[in-house]
C-alpha positions in Angstrom: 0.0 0.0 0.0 1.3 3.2 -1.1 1.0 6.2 1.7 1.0 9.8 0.8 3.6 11.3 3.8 1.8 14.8 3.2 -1.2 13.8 4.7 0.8 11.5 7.5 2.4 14.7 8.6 -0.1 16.5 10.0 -1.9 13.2 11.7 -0.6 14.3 15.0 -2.7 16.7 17.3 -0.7 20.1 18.3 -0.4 18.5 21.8 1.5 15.3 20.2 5.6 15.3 21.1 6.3 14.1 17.7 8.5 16.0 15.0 6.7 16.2 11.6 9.6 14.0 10.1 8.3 11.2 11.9 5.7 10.2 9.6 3.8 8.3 12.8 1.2 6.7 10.9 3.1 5.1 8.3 5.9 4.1 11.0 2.9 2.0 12.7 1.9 0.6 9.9 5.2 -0.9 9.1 5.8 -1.9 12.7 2.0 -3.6 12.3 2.6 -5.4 8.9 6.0 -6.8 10.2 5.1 -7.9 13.6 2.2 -10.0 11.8 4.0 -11.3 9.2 6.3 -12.8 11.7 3.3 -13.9 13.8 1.6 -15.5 10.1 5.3 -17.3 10.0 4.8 -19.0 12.7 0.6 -19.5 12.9 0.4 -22.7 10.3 4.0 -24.1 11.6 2.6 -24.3 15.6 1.3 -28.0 15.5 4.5 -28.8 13.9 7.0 -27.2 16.8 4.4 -29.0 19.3 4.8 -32.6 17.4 8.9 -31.7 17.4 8.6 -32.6 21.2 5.4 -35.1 22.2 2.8 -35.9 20.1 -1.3 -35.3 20.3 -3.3 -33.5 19.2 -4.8 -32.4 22.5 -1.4 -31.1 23.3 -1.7 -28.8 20.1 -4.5 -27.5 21.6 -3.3 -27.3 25.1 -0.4 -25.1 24.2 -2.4 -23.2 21.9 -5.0 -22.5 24.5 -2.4 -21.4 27.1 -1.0 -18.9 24.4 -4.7 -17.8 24.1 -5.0 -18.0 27.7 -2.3 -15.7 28.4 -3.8 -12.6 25.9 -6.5 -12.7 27.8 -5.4 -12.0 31.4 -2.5 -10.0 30.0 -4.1 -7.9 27.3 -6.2 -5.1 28.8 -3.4 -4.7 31.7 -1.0 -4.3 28.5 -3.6 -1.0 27.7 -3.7 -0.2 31.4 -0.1 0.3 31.2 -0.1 2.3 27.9 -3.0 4.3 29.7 -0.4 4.8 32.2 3.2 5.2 30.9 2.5 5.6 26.9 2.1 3.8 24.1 5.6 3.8 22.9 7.3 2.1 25.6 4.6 -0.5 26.1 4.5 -1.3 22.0 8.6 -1.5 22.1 8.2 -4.5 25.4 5.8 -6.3 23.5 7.6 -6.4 20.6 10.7 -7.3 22.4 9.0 -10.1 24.1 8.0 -11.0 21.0 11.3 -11.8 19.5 12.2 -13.6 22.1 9.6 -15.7 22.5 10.3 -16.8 18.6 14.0 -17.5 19.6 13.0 -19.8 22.4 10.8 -21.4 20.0 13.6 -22.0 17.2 15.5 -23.4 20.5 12.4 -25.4 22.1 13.6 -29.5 22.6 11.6 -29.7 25.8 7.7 -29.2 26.7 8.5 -26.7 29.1 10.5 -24.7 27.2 7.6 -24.9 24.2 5.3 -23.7 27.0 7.4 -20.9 28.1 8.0 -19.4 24.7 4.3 -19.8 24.3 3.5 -17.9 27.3 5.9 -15.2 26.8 4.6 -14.9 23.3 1.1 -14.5 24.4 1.7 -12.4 27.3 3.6 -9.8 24.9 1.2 -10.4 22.2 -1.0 -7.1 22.5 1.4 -5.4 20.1 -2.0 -5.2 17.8 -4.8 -3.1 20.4 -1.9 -0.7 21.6 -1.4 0.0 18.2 -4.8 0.9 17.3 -5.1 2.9 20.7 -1.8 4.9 18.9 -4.0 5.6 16.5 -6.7 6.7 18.4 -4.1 9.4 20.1 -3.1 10.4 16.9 -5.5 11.1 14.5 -8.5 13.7 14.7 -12.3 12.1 14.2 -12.1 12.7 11.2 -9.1 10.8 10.1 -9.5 7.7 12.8 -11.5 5.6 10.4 -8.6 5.8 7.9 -5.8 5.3 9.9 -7.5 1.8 11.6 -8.5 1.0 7.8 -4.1 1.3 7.9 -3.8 -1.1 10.7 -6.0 -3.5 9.0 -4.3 -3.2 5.8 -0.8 -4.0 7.4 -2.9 -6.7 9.6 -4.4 -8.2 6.4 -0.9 -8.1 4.2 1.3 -9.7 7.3 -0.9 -12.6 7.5 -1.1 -12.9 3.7 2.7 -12.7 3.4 3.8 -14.2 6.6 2.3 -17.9 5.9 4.1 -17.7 2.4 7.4 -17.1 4.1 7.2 -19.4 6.5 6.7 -22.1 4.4 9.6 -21.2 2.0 11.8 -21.0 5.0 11.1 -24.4 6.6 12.0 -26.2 3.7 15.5 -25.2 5.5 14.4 -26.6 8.8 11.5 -25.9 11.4 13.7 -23.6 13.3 14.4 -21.1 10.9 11.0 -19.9 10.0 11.2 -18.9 14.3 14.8 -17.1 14.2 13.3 -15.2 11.4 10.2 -14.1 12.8 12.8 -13.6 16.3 15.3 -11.2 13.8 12.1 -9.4 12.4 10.5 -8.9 15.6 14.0 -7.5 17.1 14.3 -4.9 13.7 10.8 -3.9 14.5 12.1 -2.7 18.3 15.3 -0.8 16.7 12.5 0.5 13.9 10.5 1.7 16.6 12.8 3.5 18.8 14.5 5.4 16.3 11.1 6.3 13.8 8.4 6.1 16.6 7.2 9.3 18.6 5.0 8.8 21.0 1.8 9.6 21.1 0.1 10.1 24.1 1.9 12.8 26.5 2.0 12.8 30.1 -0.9 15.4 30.7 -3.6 13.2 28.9 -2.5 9.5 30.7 -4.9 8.4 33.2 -2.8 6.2 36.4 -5.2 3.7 38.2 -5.9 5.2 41.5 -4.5 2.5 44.1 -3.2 2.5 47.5 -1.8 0.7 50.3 0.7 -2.1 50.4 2.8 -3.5 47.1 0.6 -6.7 46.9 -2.2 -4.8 47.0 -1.5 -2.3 44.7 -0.8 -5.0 42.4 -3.7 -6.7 42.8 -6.3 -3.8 42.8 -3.7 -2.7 39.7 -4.9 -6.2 37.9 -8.7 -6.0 39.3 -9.2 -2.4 37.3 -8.3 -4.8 33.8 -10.0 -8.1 34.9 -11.4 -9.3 31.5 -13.8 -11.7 33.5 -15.4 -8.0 35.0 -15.7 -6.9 32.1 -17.1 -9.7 30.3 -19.4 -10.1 33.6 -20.6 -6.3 32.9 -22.2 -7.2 29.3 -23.9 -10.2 30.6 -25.7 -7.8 32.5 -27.0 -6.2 29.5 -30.2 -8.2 29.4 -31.1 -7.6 25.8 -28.2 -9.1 24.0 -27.4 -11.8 26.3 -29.0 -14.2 23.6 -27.1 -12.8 21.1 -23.8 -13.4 22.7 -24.5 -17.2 23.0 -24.3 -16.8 19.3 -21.6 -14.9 19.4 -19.9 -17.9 21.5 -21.2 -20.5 19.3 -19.7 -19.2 15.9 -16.4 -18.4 17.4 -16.3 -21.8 19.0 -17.1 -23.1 15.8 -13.7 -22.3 13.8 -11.8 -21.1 16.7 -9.3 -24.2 17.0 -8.9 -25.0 13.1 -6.1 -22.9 12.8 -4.2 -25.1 15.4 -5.5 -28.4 14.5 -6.0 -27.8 10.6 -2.2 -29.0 9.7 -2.2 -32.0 11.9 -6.2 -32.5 9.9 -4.3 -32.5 6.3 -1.2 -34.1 7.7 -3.2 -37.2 8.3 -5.6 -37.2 5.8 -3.0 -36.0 2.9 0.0 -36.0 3.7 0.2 -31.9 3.8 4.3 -30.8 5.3 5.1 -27.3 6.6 5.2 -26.0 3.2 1.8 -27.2 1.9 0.0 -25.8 5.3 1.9 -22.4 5.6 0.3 -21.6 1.5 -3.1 -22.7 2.3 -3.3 -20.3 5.2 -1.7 -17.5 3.0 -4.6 -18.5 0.6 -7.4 -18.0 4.0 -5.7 -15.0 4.6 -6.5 -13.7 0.8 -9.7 -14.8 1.1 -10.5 -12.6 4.7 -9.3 -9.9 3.1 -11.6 -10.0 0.0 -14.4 -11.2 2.0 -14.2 -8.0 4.5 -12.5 -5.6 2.1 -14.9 -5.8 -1.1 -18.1 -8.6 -0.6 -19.0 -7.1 3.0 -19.0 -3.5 1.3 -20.8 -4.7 -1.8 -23.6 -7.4 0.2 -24.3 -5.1 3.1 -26.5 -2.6 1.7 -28.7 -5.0 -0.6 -28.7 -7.5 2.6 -29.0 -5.9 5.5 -27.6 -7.6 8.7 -29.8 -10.0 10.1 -29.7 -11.5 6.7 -25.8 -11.4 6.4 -25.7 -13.2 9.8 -28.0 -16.2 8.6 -26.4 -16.7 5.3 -23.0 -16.7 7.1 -23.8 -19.0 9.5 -25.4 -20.9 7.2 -22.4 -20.9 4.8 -20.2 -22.0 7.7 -21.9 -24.6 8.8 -22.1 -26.4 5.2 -18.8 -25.6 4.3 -17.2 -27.1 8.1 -19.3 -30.4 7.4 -17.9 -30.5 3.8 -14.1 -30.0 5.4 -14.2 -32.9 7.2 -15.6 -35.2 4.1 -13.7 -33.6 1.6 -11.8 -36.8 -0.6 -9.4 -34.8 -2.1 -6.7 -32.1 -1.3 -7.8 -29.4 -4.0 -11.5 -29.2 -2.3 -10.4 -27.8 0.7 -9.4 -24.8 -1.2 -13.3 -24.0 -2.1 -15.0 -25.7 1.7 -12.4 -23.6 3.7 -12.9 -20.3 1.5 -16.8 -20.3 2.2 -15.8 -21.0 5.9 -13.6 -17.8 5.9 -16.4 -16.2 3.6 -19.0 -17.0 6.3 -17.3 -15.7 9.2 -16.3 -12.5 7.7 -19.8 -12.1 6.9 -21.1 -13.2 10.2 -19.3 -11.7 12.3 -19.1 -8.0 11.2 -22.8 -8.4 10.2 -23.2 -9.7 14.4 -21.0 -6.5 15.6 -23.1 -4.1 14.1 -26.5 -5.9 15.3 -25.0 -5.9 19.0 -23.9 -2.4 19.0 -27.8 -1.1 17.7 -29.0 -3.2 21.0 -27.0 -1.0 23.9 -27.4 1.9 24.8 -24.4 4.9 23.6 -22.8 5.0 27.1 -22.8 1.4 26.9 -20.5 0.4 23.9 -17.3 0.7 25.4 -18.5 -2.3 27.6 -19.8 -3.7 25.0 -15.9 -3.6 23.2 -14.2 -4.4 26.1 -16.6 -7.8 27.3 -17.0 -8.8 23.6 -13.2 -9.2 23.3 -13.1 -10.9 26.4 -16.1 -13.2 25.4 -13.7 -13.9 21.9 -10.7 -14.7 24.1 -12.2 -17.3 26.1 -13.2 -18.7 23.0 -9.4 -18.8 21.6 -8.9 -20.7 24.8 -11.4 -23.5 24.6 -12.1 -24.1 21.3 -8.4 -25.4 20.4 -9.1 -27.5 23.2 -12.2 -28.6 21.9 -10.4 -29.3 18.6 -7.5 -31.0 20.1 -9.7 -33.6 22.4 -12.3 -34.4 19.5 -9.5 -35.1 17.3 -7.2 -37.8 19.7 -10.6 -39.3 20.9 -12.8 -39.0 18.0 -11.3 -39.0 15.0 -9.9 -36.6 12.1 -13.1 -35.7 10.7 -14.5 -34.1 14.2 -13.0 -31.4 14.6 -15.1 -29.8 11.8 -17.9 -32.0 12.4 -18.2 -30.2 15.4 -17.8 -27.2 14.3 -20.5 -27.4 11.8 -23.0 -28.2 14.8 -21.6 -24.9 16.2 -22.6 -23.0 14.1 -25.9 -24.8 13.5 -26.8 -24.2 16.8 -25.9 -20.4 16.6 -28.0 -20.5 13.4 -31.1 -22.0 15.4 -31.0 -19.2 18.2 -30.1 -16.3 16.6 -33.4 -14.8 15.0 
């Protein structure tokens, strides 16, 4: 994507402590597209660095649930902390962290040390919400809606490129697809603090008010970001509570695929590193399409409520026609209207949500949604994992399809 620096320039408020030079807004979206094409390196090659030291598919899922599991205790402190020292050096950490959670990875011979690079990677891994929050800071109104349409650009390209890469590279051996993603990860923190101002000053951050002794700072510190509050706040919200069972259902449905999908075509084709990490470039072409052109061309004629059935309905054919597929080549078309159903879905499912709260009520209706998605990245590779080992290959998706059935069934 090409960016004009002219308008970049000027992004900044007066109040930002940025230079013109600095071109902020392209500078994140560079720092955005690398750190997710290193993370789209590594994404299809997972179940492969997990088989490297005990086999299982519920293992897959386990270790894929505790990177998911640590995003979601660790995530809204990350923004607490941005809230509270800036955005800069918080984005910087993470990023660090980041790199070397990929080199423990190349290095991982041992379980524990696959769990600890795991757990570092997910603990560091809100690289993505600070940097829209950097764009919140710096951008008037009028310009936000453009410069997170940048994020999701870079977002969209890294996981298109990244997948590609990392198959390439680990036809040179599983661990250099990881000291790859480690060296990009580590140029992106150099990038950073030489190009990257930051973007909220000390006047406008906003310290959680806490007192008394060290543990219990820390502890009321960690109460003021508790995702489980949050998510406990929305299911208050007595009008939508019906809606986010939905919600739960067709993010259960898909949400362990990606970690059980190359261990699926392993088995039942004989699919390596490099055959995985190009089909999940391909999924990532086909999200982007999906919410780039078809939502924007669909949702007028459609309407929501109708995009919401016809997705779910879309997913839940295409999941049962996954797991039956005899061939390699029809994945390609089942797995594209499963990435075509959720991109429908789920925007479509946003928007009906956000008409059903009240104004003051979106941002908890942001904050326990995300929440209510993360505990889905937690169990459903679990779900995938266990269905797999004790069920068979097909299940997974079999499953999955019944998901989204049932979200079909209730949603009206």
């Amino acid at each position: 994507m090409r960016l004009n620096p002219s308008e970049l320039n000027g992004a900044l408020p007066p109040h930002g402590t940025a230079p013109a030079r600095h071109f902020p807004l392209a500078v994140i979206f560079v720092a955005v597209f690398v750190d997710l094409a290193g993370y789209g390196m590594i994404v299809p090659l997972l179940p492969f660095y997990v088989q490297r030291v005990a086999p299982g598919a519920t293992l897959v899922g386990v270790m894929s649930a505790l990177y998911a599991a640590a995003q979601f205790l660790v995530g809204p402190m990350l923004g607490g902390l941005s809230d509270r020292y800036g955005r800069r050096p918080v984005l910087l950490a993470c990023l660090g962290g980041t790199s070397l959670a990929y080199l423990l990875l190349a290095i991982a011979d041992t379980l524990p040390l696959l769990a600890l690079a795991l757990l570092l990677d997910g603990i560091t891994g809100g690289n993505l919400s600070i940097a829209q929050a950097y764009i919140a800071d710096s951008t008037p109104p009028e310009r936000r809606a453009r410069g997170m349409g940048l994020v999701g650009a870079a977002f969209g390209l890294g996981l298109m490129i990244g997948p590609a890469l990392g198959g390439v590279l680990s036809l040179y051996g599983l661990n250099v697809p990881a000291l790859v993603a480690a060296a990009l990860a580590l140029a992106n923190v150099l990038f950073g603090m030489i190009a990257l101002p930051e973007s909220l000053p000390p006047a406008r951050r906003h310290p959680v008010a806490v007192t008394g002794s060290l543990p219990l700072r820390i502890f009321t510190g960690i109460g003021a970001y508790n995702p489980l509050a949050q998510l406990g706040a929305l299911l208050r919200i007595v009008a939508i509570r019906r809606l986010l069972v939905v919600v739960l259902l067709l993010n259960l449905a898909f949400a362990g695929l990606y970690s059980n999908f190359p261990l699926f075509t392993a088995s039942r084709f004989n699919w390596g590193t490099m055959e995985n990490a190009l089909f999940f470039a391909f999924v990532g072409v086909c999200a982007v399409v999906t919410q780039g052109i078809v939502l924007g061309l669909v949702q007028p004629r459609l309407g929501d409520r109708r995009l919401v059935r016809g997705g779910l309905a879309l997913m839940m054919l295409a999941l049962a026609l996954t797991a039956v597929v005899p061939v390699a080549w029809l994945l390609y078309p089942s797995v594209g209207l499963i990435a075509l159903g959720s991109g429908l879905a789920i925007p479509a499912l946003t928007s009906i949500l956000s008409q059903r709260v009240a104004p003051a009520d979106q941002g908890r209706l942001m904050g326990g949604t995300a929440a209510l998605l993360n505990l889905t990245m937690i169990a459903g590779p679990l779900l995938a994992g266990v269905s797999f080992d004790v069920l068979g290959t097909p299940a997974p998706y079999l499953l999955g399809a019944a998901l989204a059935g049932a979200a079909l069934l209730l949603f009206h």
